[in-house]
N, CA and C of each residue as an Amber inpcrd file, in Angstrom:
protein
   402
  27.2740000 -10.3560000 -17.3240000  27.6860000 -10.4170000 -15.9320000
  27.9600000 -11.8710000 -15.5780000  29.3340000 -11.9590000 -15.1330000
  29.3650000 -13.1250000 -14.4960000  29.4230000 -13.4300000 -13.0140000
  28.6240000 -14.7820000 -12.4470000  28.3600000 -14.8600000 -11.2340000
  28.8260000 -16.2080000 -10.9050000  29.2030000 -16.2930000  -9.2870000
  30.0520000 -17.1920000  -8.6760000  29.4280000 -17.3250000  -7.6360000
  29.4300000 -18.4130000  -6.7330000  29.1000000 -18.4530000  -5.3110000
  29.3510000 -19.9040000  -4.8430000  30.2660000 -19.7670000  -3.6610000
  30.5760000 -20.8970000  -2.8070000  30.2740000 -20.6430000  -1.4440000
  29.7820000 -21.3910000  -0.8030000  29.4330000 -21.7670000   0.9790000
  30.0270000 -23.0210000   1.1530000  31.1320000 -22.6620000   2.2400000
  31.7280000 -23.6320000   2.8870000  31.4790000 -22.9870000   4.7170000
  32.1980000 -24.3850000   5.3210000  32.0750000 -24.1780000   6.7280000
  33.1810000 -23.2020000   7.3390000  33.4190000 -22.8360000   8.4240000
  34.5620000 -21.9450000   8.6370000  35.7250000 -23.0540000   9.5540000
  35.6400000 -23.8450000   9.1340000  36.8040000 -24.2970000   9.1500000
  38.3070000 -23.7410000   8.5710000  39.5030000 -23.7190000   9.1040000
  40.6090000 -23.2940000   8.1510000  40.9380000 -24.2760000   6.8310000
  40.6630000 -25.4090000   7.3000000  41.1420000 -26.3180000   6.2420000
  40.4510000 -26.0390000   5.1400000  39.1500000 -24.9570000   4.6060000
  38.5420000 -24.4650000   4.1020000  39.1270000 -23.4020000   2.9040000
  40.0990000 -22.7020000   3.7690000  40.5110000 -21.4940000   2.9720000
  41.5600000 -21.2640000   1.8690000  42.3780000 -22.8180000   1.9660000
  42.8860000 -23.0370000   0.7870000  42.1490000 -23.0520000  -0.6330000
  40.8350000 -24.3380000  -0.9220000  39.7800000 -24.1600000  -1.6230000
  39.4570000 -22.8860000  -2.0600000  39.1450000 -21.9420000  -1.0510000
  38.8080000 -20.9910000  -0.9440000  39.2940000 -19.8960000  -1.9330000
  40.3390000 -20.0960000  -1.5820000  41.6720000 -19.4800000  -1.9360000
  41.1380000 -19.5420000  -3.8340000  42.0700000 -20.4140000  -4.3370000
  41.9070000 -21.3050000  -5.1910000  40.8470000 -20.4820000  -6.2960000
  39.5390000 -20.7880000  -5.9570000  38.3530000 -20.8720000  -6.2830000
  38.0650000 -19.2640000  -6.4030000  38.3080000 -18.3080000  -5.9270000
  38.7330000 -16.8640000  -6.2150000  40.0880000 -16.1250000  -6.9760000
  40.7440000 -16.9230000  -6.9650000  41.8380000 -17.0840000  -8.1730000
  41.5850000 -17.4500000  -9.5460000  40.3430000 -18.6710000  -9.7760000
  40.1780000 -18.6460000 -10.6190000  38.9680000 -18.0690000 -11.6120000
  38.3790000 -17.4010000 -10.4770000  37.7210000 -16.5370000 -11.0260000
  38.1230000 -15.3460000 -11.8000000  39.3630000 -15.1290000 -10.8850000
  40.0590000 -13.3260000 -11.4150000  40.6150000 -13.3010000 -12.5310000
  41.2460000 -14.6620000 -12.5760000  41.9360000 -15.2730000 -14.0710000
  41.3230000 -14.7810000 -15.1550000  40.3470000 -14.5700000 -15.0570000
  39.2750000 -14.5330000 -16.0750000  38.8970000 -12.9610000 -16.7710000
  39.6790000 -12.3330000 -15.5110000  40.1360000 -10.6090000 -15.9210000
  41.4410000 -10.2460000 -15.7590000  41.6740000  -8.4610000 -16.5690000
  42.7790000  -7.9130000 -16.8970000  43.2960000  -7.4860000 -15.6340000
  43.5890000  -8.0860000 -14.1810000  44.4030000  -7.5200000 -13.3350000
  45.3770000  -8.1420000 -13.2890000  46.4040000  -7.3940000 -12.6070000
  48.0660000  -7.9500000 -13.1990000  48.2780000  -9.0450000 -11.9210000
  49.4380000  -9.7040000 -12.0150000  49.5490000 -10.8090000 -10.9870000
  49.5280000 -10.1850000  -9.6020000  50.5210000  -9.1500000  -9.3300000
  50.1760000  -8.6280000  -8.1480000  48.6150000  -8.2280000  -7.5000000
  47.8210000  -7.5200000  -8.2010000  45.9970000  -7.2090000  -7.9440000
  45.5500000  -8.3750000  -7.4970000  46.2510000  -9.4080000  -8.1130000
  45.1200000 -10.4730000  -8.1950000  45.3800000 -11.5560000  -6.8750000
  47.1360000 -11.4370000  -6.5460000  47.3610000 -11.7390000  -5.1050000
  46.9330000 -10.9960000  -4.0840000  47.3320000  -9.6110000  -4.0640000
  46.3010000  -9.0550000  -3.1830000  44.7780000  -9.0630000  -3.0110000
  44.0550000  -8.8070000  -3.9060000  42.5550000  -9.7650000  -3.8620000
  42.1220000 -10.9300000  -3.0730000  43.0450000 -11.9430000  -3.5130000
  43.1740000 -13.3670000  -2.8420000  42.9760000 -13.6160000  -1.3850000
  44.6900000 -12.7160000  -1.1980000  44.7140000 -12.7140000   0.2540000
  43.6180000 -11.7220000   1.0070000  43.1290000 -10.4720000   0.6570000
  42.2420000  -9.6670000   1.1960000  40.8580000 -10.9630000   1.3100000
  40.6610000 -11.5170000   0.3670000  39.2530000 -12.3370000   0.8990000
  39.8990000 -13.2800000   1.8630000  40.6020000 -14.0440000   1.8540000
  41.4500000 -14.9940000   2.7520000  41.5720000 -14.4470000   4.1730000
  41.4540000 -13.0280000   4.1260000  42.0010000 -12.0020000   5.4610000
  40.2800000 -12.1670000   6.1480000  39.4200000 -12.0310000   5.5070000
  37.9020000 -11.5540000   6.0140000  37.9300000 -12.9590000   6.2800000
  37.9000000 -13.8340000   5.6910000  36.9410000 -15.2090000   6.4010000
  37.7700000 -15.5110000   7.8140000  39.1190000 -15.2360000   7.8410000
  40.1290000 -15.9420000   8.7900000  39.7210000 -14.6940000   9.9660000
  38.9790000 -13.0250000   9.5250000  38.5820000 -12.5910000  10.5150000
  36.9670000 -13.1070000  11.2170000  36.7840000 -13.5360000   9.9710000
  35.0280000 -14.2720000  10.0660000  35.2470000 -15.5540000  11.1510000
  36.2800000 -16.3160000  10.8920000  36.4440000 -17.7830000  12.3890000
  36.4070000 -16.8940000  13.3580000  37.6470000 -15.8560000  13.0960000
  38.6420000 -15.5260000  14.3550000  37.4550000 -15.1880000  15.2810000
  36.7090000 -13.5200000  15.3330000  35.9080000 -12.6930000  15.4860000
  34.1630000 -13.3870000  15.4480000  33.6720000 -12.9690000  14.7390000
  32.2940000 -13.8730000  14.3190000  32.3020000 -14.6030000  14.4070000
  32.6380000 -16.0840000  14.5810000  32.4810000 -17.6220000  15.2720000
  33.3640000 -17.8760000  16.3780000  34.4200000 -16.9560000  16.4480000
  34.6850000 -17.6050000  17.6280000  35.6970000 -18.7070000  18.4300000
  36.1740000 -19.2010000  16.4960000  36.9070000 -20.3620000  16.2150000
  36.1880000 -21.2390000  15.8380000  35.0680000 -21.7270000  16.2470000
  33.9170000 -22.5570000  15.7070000  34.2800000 -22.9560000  14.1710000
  34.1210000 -24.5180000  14.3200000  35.0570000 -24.4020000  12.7640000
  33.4780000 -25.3770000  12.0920000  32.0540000 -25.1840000  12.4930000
  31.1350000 -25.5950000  12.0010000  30.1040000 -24.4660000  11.6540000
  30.2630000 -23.1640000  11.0220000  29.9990000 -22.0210000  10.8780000
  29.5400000 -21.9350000   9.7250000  28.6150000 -21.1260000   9.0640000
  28.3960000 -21.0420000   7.3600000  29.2750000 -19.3840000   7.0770000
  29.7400000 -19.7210000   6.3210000  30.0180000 -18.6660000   5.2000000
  29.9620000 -18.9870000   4.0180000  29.6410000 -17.7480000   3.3000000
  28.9970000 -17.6960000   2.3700000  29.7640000 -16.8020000   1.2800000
  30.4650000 -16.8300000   0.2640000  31.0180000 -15.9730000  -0.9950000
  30.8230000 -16.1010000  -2.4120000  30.1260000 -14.7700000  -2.3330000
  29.4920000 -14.5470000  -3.2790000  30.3730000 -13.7250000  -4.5080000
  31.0960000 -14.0730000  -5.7560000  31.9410000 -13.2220000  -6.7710000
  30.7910000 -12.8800000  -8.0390000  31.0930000 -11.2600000  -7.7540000
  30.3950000 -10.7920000  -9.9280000  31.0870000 -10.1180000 -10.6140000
  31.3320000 -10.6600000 -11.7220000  31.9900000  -9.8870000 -12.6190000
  30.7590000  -8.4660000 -13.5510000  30.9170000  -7.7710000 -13.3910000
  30.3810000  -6.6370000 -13.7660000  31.1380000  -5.8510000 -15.1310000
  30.4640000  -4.4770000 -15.6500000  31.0280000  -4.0730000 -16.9310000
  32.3350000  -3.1610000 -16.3800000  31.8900000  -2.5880000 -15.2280000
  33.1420000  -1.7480000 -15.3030000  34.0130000  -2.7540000 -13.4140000
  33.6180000  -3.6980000 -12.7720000  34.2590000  -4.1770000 -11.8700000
  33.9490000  -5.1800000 -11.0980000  34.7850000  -6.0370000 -10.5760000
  34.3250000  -7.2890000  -9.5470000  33.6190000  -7.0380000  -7.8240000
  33.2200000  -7.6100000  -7.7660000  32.4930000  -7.6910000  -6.6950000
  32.3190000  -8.5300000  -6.0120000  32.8140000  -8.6460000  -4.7650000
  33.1670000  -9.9280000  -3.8030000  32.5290000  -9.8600000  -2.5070000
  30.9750000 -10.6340000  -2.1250000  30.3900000 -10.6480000  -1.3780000
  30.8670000 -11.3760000  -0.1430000  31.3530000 -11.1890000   0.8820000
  31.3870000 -12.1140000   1.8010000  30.4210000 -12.2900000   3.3070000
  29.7120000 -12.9890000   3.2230000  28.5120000 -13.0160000   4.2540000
  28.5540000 -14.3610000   5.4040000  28.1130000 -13.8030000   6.7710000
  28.8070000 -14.6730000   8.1710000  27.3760000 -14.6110000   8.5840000
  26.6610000 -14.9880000   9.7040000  25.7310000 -15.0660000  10.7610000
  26.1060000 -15.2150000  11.8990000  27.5180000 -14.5660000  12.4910000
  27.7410000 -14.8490000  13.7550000  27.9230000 -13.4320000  14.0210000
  28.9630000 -12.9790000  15.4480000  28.4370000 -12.1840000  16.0090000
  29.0480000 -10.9030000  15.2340000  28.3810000 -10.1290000  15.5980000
  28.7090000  -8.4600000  14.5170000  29.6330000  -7.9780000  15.4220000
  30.8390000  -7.1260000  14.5940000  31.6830000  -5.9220000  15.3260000
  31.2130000  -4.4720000  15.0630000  30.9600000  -3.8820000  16.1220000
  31.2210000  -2.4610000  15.6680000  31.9770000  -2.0910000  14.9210000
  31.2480000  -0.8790000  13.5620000  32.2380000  -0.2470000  12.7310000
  33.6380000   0.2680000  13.0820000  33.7120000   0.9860000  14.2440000
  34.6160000   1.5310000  14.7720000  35.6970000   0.6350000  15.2460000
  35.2900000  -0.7230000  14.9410000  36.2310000  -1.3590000  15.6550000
  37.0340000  -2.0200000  14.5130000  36.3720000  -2.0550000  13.1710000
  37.0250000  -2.7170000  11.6570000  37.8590000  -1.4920000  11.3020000
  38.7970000  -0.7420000  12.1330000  39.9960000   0.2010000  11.4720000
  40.9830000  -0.6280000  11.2970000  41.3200000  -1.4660000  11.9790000
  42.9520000  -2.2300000  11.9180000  44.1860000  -0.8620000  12.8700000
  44.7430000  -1.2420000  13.4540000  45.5750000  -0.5760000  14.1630000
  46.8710000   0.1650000  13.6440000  47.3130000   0.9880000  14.0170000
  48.4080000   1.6480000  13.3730000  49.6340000   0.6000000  12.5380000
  49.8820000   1.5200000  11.4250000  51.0730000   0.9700000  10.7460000
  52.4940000   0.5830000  11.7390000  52.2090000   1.6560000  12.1620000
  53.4400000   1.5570000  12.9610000  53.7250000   0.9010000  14.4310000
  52.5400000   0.6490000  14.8510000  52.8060000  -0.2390000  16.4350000
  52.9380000  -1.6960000  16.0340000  54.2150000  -1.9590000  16.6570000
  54.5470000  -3.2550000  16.5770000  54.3150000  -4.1280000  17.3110000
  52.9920000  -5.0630000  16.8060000  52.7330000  -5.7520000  17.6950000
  51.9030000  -6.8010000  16.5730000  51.6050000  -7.9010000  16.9970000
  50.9710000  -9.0260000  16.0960000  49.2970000  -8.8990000  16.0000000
  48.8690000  -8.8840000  14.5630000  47.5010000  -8.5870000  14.5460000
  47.6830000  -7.0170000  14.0430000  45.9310000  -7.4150000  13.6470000
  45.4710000  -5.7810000  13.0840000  45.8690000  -5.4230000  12.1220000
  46.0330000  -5.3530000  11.0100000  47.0930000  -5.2290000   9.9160000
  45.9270000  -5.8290000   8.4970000  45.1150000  -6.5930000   8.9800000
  44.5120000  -7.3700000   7.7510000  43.6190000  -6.3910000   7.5340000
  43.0060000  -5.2700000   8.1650000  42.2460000  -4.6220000   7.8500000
  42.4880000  -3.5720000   6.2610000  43.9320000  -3.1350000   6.5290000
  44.8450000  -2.3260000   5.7740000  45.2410000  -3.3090000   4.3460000
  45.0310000  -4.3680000   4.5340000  45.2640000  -5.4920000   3.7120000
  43.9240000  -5.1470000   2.6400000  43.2590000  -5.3180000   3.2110000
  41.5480000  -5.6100000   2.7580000  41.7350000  -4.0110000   1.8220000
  41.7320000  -3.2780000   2.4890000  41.5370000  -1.7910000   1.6450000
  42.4290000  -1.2840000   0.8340000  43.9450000  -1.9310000   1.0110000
  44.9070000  -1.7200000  -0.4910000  44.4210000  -3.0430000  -1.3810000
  43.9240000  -3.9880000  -1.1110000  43.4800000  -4.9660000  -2.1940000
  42.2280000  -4.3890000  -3.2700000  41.1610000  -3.9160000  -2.4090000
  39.9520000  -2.9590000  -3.4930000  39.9870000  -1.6680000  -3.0960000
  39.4950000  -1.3310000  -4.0930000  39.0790000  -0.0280000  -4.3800000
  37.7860000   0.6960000  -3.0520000  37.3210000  -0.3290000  -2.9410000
  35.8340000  -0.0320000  -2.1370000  35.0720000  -1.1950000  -1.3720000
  35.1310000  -1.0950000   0.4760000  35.3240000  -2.3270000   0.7840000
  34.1070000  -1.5000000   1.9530000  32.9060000  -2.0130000   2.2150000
  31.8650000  -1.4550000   2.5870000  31.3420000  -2.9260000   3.7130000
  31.0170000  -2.7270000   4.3810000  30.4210000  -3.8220000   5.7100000
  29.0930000  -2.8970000   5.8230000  28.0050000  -4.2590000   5.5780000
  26.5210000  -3.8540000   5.8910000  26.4570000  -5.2400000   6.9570000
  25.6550000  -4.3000000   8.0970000  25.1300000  -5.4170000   9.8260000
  23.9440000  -6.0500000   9.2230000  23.7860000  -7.0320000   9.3160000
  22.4480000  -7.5980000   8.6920000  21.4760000  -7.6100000  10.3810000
  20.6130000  -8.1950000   9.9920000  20.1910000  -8.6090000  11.3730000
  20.6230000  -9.6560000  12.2580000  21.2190000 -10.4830000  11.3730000
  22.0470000 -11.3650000  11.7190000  23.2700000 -11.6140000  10.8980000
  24.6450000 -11.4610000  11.7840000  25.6970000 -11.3960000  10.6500000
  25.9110000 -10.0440000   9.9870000  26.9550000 -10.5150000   9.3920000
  27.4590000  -9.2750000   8.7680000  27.9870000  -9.7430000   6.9620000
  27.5740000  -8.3470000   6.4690000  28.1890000  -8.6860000   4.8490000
  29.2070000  -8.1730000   4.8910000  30.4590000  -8.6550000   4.0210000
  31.3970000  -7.6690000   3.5260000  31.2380000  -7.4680000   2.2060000
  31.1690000  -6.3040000   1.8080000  30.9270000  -5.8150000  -0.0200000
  32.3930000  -5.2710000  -0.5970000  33.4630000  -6.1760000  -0.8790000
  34.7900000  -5.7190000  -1.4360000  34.5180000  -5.2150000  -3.0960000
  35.0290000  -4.5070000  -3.6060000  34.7100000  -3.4780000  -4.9870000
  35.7420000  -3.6990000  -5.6150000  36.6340000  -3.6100000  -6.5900000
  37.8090000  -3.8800000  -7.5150000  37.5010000  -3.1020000  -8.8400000
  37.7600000  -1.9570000  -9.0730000  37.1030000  -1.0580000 -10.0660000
  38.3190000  -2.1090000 -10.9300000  37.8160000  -2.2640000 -13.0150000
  37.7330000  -2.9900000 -13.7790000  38.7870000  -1.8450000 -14.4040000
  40.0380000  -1.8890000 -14.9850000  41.1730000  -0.5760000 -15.9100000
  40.5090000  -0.9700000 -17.4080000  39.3910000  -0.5430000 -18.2970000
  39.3440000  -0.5840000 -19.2860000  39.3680000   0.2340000 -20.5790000
């Protein structure tokens, strides 16, 4: 099993690094270039909802990402301490209403396989899944 973990602030100037640094993790498995952009951007989508939503904009915030490589899939922890959304409210809005926003949610769930939010007592986890084609 391989394991990864970076904490940076929620700053944007952050999410390039960010970026980056989960890219080169994936490198390291059999998903094709497309999986592995969508991946990217799906974690890129949660932290930029983690400023937006959970801090607030606050660009002096901890987050926390956690990557494992597993036998049969990856696993991409992403963990905040600011304020929690209701489940009901992480759908993302219709495909079809045109309007700006909402959309990253739909992002997040064609990128993995299995994308699960546990409320901590403080903060919220995101548990993204990427089943492994072997």
């Amino acid at each position: 099993m391989k394991k990864k973990k970076v904490e940076f602030s929620s700053h944007t100037g952050n999410l390039a690094p960010m970026r980056k640094f989960v890219r080169k993790f994936l490198d390291a498995y059999p998903f094709s270039e497309k999986e592995r952009t969508f991946m990217v951007l799906g974690v890129d989508e949660a932290c930029t909802n983690i400023i937006r939503h959970a801090y607030h904009l606050r660009d002096d915030q901890l987050i926390s990402l956690s990557l494992e490589g597993l036998r049969h899939c990856i696993r991409m922890r992403l963990r905040d301490y600011g304020k929690q959304t209701k489940r009901h409210r992480m759908q993302g809005r219709a495909h079809d209403l045109i309007k700006p926003g909402g959309l990253g949610m739909h992002l997040i769930r064609h990128a993995f396989d299995k994308v699960d939010y546990i409320l901590r007592a403080r903060g919220t986890e995101l548990v993204m899944t990427k089943k492994l084609e072997i």
